[in-house]
C-alpha positions as CSV (number, residue, x, y, z in Angstrom):
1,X,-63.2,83.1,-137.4
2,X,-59.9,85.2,-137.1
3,X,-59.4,85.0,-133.5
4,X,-60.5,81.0,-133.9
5,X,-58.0,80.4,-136.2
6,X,-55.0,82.5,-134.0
7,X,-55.9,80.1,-131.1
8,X,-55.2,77.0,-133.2
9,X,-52.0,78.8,-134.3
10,X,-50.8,78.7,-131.2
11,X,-51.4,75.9,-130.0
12,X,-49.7,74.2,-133.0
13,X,-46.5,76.8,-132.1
14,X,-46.2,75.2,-128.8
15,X,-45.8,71.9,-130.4
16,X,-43.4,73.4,-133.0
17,X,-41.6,75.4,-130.7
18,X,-39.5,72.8,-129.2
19,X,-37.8,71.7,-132.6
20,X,-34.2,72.1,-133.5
21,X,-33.8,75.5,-136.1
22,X,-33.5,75.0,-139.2
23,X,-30.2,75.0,-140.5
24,X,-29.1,74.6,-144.4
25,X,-26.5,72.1,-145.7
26,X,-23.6,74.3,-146.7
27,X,-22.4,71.5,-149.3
28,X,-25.5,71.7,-151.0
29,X,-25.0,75.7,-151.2
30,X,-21.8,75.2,-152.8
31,X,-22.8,72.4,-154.9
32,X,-26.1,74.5,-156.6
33,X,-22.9,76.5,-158.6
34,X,-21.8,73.4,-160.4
35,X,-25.0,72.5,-162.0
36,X,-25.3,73.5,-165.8
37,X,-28.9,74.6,-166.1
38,X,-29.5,74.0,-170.2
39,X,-31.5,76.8,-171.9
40,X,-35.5,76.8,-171.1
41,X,-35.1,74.6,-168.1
42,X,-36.3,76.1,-164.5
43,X,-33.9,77.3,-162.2
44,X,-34.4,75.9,-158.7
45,X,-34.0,77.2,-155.7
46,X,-34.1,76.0,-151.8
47,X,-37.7,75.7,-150.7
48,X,-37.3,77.8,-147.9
49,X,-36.5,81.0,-149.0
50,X,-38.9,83.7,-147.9
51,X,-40.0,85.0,-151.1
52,X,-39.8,82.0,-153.8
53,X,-39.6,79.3,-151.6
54,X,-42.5,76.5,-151.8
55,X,-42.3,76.1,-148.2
56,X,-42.9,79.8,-147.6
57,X,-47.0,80.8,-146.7
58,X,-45.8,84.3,-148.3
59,X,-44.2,82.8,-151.6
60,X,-45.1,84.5,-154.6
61,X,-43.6,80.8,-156.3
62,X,-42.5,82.2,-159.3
63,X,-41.6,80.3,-162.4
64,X,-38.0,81.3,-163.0
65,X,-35.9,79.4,-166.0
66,X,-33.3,80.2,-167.9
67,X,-33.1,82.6,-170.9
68,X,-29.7,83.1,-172.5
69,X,-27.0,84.5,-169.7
70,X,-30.6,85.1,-167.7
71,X,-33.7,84.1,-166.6
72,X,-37.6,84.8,-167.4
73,X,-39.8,84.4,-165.1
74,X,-43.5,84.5,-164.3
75,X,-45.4,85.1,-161.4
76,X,-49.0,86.2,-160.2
77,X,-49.3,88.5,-156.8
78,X,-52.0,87.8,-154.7
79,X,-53.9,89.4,-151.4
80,X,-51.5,88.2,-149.1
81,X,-49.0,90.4,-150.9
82,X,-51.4,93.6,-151.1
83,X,-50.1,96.8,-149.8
84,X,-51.9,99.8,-151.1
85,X,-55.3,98.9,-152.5
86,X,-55.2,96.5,-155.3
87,X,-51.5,96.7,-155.9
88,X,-48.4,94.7,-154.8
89,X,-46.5,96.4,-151.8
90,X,-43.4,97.4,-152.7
91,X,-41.1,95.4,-150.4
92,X,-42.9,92.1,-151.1
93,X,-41.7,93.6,-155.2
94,X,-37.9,94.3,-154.0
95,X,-37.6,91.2,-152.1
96,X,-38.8,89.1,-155.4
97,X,-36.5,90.9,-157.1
98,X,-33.5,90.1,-154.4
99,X,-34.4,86.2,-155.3
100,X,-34.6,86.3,-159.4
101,X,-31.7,88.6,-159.6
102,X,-30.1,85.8,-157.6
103,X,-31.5,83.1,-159.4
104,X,-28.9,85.0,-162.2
105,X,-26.0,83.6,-160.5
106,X,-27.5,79.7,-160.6
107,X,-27.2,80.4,-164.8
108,X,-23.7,81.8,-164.3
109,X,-22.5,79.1,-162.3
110,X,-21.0,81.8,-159.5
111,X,-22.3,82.5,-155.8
112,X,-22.4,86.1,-155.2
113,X,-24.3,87.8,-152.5
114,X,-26.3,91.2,-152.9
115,X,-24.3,94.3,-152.5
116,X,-26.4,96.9,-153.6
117,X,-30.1,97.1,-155.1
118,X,-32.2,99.8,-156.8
119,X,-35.9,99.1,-157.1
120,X,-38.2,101.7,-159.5
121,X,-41.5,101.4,-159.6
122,X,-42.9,102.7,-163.2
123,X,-46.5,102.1,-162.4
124,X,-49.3,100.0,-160.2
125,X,-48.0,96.4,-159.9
126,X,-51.0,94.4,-160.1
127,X,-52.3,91.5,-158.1
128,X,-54.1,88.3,-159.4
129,X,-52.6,88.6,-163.0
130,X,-49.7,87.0,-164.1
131,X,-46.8,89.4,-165.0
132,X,-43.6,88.8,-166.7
133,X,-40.2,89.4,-164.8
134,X,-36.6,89.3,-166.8
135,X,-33.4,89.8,-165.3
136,X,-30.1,89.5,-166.9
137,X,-26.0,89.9,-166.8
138,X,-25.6,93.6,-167.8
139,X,-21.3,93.7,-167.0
140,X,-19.1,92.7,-164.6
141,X,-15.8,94.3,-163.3
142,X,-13.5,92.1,-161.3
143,X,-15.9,90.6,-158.6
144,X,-18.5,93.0,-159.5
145,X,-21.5,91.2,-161.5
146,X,-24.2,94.1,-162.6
147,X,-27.5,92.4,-162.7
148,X,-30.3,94.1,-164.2
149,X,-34.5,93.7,-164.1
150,X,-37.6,94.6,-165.4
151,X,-41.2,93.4,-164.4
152,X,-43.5,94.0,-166.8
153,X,-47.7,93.6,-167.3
154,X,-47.7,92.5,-170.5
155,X,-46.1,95.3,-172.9
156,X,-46.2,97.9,-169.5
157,X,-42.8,98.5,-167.7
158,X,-44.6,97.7,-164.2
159,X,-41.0,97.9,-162.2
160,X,-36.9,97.8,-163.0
161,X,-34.2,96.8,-160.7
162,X,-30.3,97.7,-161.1
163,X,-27.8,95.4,-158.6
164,X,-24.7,94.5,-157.8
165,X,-24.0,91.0,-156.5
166,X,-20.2,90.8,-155.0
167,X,-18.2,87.6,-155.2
168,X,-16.6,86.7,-151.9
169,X,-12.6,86.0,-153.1
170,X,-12.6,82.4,-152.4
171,X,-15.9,81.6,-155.1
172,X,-14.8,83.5,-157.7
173,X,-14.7,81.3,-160.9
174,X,-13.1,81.7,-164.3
175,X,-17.1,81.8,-165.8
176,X,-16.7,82.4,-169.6
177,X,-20.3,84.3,-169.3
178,X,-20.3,87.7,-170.3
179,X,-23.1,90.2,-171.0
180,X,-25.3,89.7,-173.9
């Protein structure tokens, strides 16, 4: 059935092939800074994106809003994103964190790009359950925003994450956000 349904995958690349690439409206990028996103309400993010993206077969589609100067989110692994037995692989957990730490950012109103990220793992991150992932403004310091992150199993500390996201000079904002 494998090999079946590899043949039919190639054969619908051929037709795909020949498209244009994809290519993402840079107004719109700039544009996602100036929406207010009101307390609660989900914060969105392009569909394509590799890890939360709709579009994406390998989305883990979380359900990121916005809590205070941060977000909550919820999201439920499953065994496309399997590494060891039974539990999330790693990278599929980092890159997840990479997108919610982001989604940060969308509640402060400032584009940033990753500069540095520290993943922990604390224990086996589960798959088919959903889990619980929080990530907040810790400080900033100039155009230095410190993002942290937990993931949690219900009251278990599954996984943290420590970043910094670096405003290019020409984004920075006067954001009256600061660290709860």
């Amino acid at each position: 059935m494998l090999d079946r349904l590899a043949s039919a995958l190639v054969a619908f690349s051929t037709e795909i092939s020949p498209g244009a690439p994809r290519s993402r409206d840079n107004v719109g990028f700039h544009d996602h800074w100036d929406a207010e996103i009101a307390e609660g309400a989900p914060v969105h993010n392009w569909d394509d994106r590799p890890f939360s993206g709709e579009c994406s077969p390998w989305s883990v589609e979380p359900d990121v809003r916005r809590e205070g100067v941060g977000v909550r989110g919820t999201v439920t692994f499953h065994s496309a994103h399997e590494g060891a037995p039974g539990r999330c692989h790693g990278g599929i957990v980092a890159g997840l964190f990479d997108d919610v730490l982001g989604s940060v950012l969308s509640v402060l109103g400032e584009g940033a790009f990753t500069g540095e990220l520290t993943i922990r793992y604390d224990a086996p991150v589960p798959l088919h359950r959903e889990l619980v992932m929080r990530c907040w403004l810790e400080r900033r310091d100039g155009r230095k925003l410190y993002i942290n992150g937990e993931l949690t199993d219900g009251d278990q500390l599954v996984s943290s994450a420590r970043s910094v996201f670096i405003q290019p000079r020409q984004a920075m904002s006067q954001s009256t956000f600061e660290p709860q």
